[in-house]
N, C-alpha and C positions, 0 to 999 in steps of 0.2 A: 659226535656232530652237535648234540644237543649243549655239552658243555662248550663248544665252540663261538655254537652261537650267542651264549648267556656270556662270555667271558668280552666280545664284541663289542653287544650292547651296553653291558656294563662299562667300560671306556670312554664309549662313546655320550656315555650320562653323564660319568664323569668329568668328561671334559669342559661338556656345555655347563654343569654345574661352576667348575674349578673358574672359566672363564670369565660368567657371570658376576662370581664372588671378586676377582679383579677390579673387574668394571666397576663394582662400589665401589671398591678399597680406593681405586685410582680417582674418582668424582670426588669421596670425601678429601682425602690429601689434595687434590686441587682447588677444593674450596677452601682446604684452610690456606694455602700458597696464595690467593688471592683476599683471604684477609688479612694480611702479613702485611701485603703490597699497600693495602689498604691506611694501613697502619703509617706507613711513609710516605704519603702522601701529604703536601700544607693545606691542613685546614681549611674548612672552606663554609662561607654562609650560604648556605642553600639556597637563603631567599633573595641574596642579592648577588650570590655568583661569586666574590668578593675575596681572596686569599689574604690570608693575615700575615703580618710582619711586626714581629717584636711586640704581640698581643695587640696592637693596633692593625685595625684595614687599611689596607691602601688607600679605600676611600675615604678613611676617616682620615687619613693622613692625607691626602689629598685635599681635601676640606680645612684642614690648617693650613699649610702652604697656599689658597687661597686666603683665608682670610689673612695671614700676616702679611702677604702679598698688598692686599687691600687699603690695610693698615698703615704700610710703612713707604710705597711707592709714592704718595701724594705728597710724604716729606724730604724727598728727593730731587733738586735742581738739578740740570743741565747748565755748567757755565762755561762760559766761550772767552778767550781772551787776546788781545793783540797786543806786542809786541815789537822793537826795532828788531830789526837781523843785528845778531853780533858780530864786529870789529873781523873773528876771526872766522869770519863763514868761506868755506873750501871751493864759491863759487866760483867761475872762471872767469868772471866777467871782472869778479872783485881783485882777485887774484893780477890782474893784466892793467887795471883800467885804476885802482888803487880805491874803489867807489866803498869800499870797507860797509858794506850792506846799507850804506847810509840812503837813504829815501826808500828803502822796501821797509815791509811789513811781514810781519809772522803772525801766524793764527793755529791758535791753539784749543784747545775743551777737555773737557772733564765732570765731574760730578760733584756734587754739595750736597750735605745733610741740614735742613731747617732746625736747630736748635731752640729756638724761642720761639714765640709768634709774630712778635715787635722787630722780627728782620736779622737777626744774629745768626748766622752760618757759616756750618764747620766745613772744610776741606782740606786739600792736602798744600804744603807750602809750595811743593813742586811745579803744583799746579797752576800756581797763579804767580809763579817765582819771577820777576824781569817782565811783569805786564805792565804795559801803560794805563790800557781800558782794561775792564771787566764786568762783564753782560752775567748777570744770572736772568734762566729763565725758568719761569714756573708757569705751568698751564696755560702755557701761550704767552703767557704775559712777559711781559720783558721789563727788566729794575738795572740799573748803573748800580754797583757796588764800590763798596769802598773798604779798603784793607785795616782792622784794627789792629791785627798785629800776626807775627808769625814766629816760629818756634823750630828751626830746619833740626834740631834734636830730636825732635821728635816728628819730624815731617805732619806738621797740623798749621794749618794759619782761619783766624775768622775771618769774614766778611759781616757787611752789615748793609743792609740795604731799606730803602722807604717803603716800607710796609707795616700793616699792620693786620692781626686775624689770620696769621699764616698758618698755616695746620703743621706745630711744629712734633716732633717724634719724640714716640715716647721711650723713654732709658733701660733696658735692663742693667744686668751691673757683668762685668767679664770676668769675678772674681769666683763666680758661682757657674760661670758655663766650664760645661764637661768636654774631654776626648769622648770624641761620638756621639755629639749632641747634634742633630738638625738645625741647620743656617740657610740662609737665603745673602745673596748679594744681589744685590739693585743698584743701577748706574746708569751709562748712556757709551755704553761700548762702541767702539768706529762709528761714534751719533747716533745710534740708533738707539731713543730714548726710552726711558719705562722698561730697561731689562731686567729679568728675574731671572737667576737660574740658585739652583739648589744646592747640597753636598750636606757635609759632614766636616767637623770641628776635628781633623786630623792631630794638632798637639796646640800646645801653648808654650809661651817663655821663648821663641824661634829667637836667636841671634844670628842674623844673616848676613852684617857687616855693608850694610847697604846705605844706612844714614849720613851726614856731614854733620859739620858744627863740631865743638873742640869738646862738647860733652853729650856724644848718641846715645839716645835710651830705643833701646829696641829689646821688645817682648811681647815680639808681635804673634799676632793668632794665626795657625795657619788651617787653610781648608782648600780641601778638592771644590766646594763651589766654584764655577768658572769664571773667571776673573780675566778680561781684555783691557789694551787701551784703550783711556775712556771713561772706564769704571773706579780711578784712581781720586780719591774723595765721597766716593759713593758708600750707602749704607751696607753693611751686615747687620742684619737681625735675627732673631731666634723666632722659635715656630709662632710666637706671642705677637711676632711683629714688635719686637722690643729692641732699640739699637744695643748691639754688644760690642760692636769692633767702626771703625773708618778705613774700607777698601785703602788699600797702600800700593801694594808690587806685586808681580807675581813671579815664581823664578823659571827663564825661558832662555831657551837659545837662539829661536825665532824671533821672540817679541809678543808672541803671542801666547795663549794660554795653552800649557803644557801641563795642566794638573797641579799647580801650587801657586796656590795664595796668600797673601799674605795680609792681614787688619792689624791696627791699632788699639789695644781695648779699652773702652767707652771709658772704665772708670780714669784711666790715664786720660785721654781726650777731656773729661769734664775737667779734670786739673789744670790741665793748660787749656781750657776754656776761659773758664774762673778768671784765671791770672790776665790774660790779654785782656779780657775786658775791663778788669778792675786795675791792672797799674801797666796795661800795653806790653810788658815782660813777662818770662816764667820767672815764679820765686823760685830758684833751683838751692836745694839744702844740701850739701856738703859736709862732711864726715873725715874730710881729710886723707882718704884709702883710694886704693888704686885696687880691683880684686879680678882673677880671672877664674876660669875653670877650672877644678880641678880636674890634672890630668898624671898620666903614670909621669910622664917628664917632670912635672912640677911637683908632684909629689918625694921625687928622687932629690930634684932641684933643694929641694927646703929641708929635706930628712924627714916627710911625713911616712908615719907606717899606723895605715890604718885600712879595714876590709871596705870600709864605707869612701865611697867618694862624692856622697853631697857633700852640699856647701860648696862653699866660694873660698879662695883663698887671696888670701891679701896677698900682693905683690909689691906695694907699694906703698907707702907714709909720708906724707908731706911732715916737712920738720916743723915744729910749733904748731901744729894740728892739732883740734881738739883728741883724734884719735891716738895722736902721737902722746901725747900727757897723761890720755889713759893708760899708756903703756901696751900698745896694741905692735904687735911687730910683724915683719914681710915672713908670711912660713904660716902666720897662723890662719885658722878656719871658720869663713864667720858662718852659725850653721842656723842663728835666729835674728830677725829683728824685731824686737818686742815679743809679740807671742807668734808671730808668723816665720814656720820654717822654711831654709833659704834651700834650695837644690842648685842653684848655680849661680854664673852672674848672671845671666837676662832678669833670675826671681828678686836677686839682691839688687837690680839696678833699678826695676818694677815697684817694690817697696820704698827703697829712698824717696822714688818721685812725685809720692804722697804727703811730705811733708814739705814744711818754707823754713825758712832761716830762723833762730830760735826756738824751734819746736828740741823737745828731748824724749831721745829715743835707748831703749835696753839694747845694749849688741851682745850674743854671747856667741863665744866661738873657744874652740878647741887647740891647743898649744902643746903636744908630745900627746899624755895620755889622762891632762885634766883638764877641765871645762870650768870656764870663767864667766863673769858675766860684768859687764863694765855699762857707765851711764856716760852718753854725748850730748851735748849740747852742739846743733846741726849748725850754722854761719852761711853763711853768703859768698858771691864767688870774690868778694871783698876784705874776708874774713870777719864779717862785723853780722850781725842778727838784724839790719833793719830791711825795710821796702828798699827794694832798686828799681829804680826804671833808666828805663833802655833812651840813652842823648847820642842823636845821630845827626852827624854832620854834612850839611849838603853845601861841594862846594863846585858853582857853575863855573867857576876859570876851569877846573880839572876836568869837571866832567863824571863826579865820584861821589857816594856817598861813603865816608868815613867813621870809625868809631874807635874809642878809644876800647884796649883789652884792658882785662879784669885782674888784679893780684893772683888767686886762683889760675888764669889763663897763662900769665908769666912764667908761677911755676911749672905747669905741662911744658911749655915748650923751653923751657929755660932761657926768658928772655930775662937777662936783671935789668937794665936802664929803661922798659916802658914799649910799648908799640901801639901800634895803630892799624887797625882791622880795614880792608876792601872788602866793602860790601856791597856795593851795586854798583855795577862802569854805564855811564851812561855816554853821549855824544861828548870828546874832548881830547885831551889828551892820554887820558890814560887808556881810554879803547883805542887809541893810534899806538899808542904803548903795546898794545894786547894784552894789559896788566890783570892778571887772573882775580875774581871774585874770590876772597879770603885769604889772599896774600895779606902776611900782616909786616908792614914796614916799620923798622928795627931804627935806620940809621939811610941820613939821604950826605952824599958824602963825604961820609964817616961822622957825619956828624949825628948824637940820638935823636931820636925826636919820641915827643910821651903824649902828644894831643893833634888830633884833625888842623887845630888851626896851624900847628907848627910846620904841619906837612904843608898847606893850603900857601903858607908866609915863606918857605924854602922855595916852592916849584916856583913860585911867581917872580923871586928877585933873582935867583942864580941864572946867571948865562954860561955858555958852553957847556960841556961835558958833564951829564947830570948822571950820579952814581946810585942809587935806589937799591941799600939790602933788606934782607926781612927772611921770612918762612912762611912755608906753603903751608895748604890745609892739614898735607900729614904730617909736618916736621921738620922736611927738608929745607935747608938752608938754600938760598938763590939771592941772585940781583938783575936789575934793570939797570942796561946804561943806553945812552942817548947825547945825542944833542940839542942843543936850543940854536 
């Protein structure tokens, strides 16, 4: 009985010992399970509550996006513009009644960046493209502009207006902004002025096949910052409140912002800055090449066998080109210019458009499995090294402004006898025409023609059946016929 009892008790010591001993075992392992947790946790300041991001606070980061905010909004106009209605507007009234939009008005807006303080201001050509008037407003105040020149290659035109002490912006450079560098865009989205929103510097170099004009340079910036109509002209800046890019596009199925954006980078923008206001034209430099991406087809295309597919590949050689007497031929690979390496054509078309006519530049590129390096001397779209400025013809019988094309522009489209650029239709004949802005007319019944006034001197004497050939923006061959 006695060993019974003792055998009992003893179990039941046991027990509550055994148990006991758990009960720490179990506290301690839970306390380390909660320093673990501990451990994956973001960071956090104590004293201001504050979680950190990429070793900055939020609130520190927060506090740049104010101040760049600060910084670079005051250099921001809202401009507003009007317009006729065009010849081929789908109204019904116009449609029925033949009134071809003539006595309406179009109104339009968009964004400016203050470049100078003396009134100099950048936006986009788009934006102010076929305006009659153009209002910039700044701080309430309202200024009449006036257009010094436009550049649709690069979607940029200045304005200039009567002022002076304008609080103009200050520059970064877009050669040194990074993928996944913090951006601000600031604009005047569907009017609503002074907008800031934020993102991130998604890529660079974008070719998005978005521009006109017979030579696009597109190597635009692109970013999730949110970008609306409105905002097209308006600044990108870095966390500094530094301009890096000129709001451009954004790419949408709506119209509206859809997560991509698209800038201009600044250091491009101050080059066709430059130029419009010192000879009203870009000095575009020319090298003679025609280059596209490399791709697995083009590479087959040409017989290239290589692992690497930067660079850009030449496709194309104007004959008597300075490239052409280097000895540069369609297959090869340009992979430098000077000391900057080329990853494709948006880098290689980025790079040319830093230099003017005469300037000489190192090209090296790669031909089977050896690497060359050749010296250019760059020419004009004339073939010749000097200043060009841009001679535009305005003539009120037609209703047009006219311009003669370029040697360079010939050969792209292979016109040999000469032609003659549409460049703005305004009330006349040629908007009764519906004659398209960059038709370039070849031959007016069959006859050539190489100068605005030839064109201005043919419409005016010929009666009956008037024949008008030429080529469109991209190439395609067409005519206009008519009667007088």
């Amino acid at each position: 009985m006695n060993n019974t009892i003792k055998t009992i008790a003893l179990s039941f010591f046991s027990a509550i010992i055994g148990g006991y001993c758990f009960y720490l075992v179990n506290q301690s392992s839970g306390k380390s399970s909660h320093s673990n947790e501990q451990n994956l946790v973001i960071p956090e300041n104590r004293d201001t509550n504050t979680k950190m991001v990429n070793n900055k606070s939020l609130v520190e980061l927060n506090g740049d996006f104010v101040k760049a905010s600060n910084v670079a909004t005051r250099s921001v106009v809202y401009i507003k513009t009007v317009s006729d209605a065009k010849y081929n507007s789908y109204d019904v009234f116009d449609f029925f009644f033949g009134n071809g939009g003539r006595g309406r008005k179009q109104l339009a807006s968009g964004s400016g960046v203050i470049f100078t303080d003396n009134g100099y201001i950048v936006t986009n050509n788009h934006v102010i493209q076929s305006a009659e008037t153009i209002e910039v407003i700044h701080e309430k105040r309202s200024y009449k502009a006036k257009v010094i020149g436009t550049d649709p290659s690069s979607d940029i035109a200045v304005l200039k207006v009567d002022a002076k002490g304008l609080p103009s912006i200050t520059r970064g450079t877009s050669k040194k902004l990074n993928v996944g560098e913090w951006v601000l865009a600031i604009g005047n989205p569907f009017n609503l002025t002074s907008t800031v929103t934020a993102g991130i510097v998604s890529a660079k170099g974008r070719d998005i096949a978005l521009l006109g004009g017979q030579f696009p340079l597109e190597s635009f910036i692109q970013t999730d910052a949110a970008i609306n109509p409105g905002n097209s002209g308006g600044a990108l800046v870095n966390i500094k409140g530094q301009l890096v890019g000129i709001n451009t596009a954004i790419l949408s199925h709506t119209g509206s912002y859809a997560g991509y954006g698209f800038a201009v980078p600044v250091d491009i923008v101050a080059k066709v800055f430059n130029d419009l206001v010192q000879y009203g034209e870009v000095q575009k430099a020319f090298s003679g090449i025609k280059v596209s991406e490399l791709s697995t087809k083009l590479a087959q295309r040409f017989n290239i066998k290589s692992n690497s597919f930067d660079g850009a590949v030449v496709t194309e050689v104007n004959p008597d080109s300075e490239a052409d007497k280097a000895g540069i031929k369609p297959g090869d690979v340009i992979l430098k210019v000077n000391s900057v390496k080329i990853n494709g054509k948006s880098t290689f078309m980025e790079e040319m458009s830093y230099f003017r006519p005469g300037d000489k530049i190192k090209l090296t590129y790669r031909r089977g499995k050896s690497t060359q390096t050749v010296q250019l001397k760059l020419k004009n779209r004339e073939g010749t090294t000097g200043v060009l400025k841009r001679e535009i013809f305005y003539s009120k019988k037609l209703g047009v402004e006219l311009e003669k094309i370029s040697k360079t522009e010939r050969q792209k489209l292979r016109v040999e006898s000469g032609g003659v650029r549409v460049l703005k239709v305004r009330r006349g004949l040629f908007s009764r025409l519906r004659m398209q802005e960059g038709f370039v007319i070849t031959h007016i019944n069959r006859q050539p023609v190489k100068t605005p006034k030839e064109v201005e001197s043919l419409l005016s004497d010929l009666q009956g059946k008037i024949y008008i050939q030429g080529v469109s923006k991209d190439g395609t061959k067409g005519y206009y016929s008519f009667y007088f």
